[in-house]
N, C-alpha and C positions, 0 to 999 in steps of 0.2 A: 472517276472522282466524284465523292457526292455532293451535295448541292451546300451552301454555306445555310448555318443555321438562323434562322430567322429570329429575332429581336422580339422578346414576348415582352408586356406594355402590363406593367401595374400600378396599383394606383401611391402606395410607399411604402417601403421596406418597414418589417417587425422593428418594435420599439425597443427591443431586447437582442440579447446575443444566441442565444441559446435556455436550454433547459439539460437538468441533471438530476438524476436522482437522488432520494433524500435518504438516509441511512445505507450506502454503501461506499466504497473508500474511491474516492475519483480517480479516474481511469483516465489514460491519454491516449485513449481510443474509440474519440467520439462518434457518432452518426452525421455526417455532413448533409443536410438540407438545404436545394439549390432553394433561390428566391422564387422562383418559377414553380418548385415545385408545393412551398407555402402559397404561395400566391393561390394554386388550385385549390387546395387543402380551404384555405380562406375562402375564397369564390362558392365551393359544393358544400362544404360540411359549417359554416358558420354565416355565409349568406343567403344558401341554400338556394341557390341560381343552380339550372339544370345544363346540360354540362354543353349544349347548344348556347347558350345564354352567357356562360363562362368563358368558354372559346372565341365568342366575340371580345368579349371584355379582353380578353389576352391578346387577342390580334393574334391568334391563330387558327389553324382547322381544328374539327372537333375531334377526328382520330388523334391529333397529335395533343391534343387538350388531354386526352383519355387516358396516354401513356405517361404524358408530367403527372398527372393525377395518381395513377398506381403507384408509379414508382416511389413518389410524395408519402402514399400509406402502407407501403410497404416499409422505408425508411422508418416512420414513426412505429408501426407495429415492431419492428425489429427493438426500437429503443424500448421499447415497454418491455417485450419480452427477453430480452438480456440484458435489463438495467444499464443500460448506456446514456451517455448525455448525449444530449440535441444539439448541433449548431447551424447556425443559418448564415451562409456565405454564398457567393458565385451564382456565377449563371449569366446567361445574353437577356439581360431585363434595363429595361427604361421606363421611370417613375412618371405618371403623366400628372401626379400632383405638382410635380416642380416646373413646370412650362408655363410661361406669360406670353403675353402678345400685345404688341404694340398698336393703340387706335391709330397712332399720327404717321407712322409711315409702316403696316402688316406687319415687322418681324417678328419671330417667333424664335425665345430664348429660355436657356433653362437658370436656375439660381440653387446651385450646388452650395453655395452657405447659407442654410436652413435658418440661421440665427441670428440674421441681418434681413432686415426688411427692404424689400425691393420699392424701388421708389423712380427708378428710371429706367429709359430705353437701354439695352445695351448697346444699339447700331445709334441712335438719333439721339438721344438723349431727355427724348419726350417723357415726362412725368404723367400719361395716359397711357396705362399699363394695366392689363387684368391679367388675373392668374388662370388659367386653362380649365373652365370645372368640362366633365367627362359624361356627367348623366344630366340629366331633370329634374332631379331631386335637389341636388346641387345649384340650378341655374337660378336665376332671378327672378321672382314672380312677376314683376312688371313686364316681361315681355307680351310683346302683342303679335299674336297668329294673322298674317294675312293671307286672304282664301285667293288661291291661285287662278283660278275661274271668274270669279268678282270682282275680287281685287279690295275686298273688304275688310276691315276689323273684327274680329270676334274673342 
């Protein structure tokens, strides 16, 4: 029996449904693209993260980064060349834009309606809530590095 498939970690789903082509009569036979396999697609060819670098981001290994990836341009190459539409559905993926965390008592919760501003705990009810950022680039500049050794500010 093989092993259960592991939960690959994006940061949110396409702002769109899909893509079709333009001057041919719509088909109901479209190209299904898992989120996982956009997700790569996004990661190598429009953030141009190398494919070590991507497979962390995914919270996966890099061989298995490798195969979401083909299979990703394979799918797209197919819709180019037989004029097929694109749709983006499915897949074992968890958005790590949606995750807060609670200062007043650690939990850590996600907020599935996108359109409603989070404003409290979901366990405690503490209105000391951040939303989960994932890189550096993202994080706060205020923060302060203290040197492990010294024990100093820099």
């Amino acid at each position: 029996m093989p092993r259960p498939k592991r939960i690959r970690k994006m940061t949110n789903p396409p702002h769109f449904k899909g893509f079709r082509p333009i001057g041919l009569p719509e088909e109901s036979n479209p190209v299904v693209l898992n989120y996982e396999e956009y997700e790569a697609i996004r990661l190598s060819d429009f953030e141009l993260f190398g494919q070590v670098e991507a497979a962390i981001r995914m919270d996966v290994s890099r061989p298995t980064y490798a195969r979401i990836y083909e299979s990703g341009r394979r799918k797209v190459a197919q819709a180019f060349v037989l004029g097929k539409a694109i749709v983006f559905e499915g897949g074992k993926v968890y958005f790590s834009s949606e995750w807060y965390s609670c200062n007043n008592c650690g939990c850590w919760f996600n907020h599935p309606a996108k359109e409603l501003e989070v404003k409290n705990c979901a366990l405690c009810g503490s209105t000391d809530v951040d939303q989960y950022k994932d890189n550096a680039k993202q994080a706060d500049t205020g923060d302060i590095c203290i040197c492990m050794e010294c024990n100093s500010g820099k």
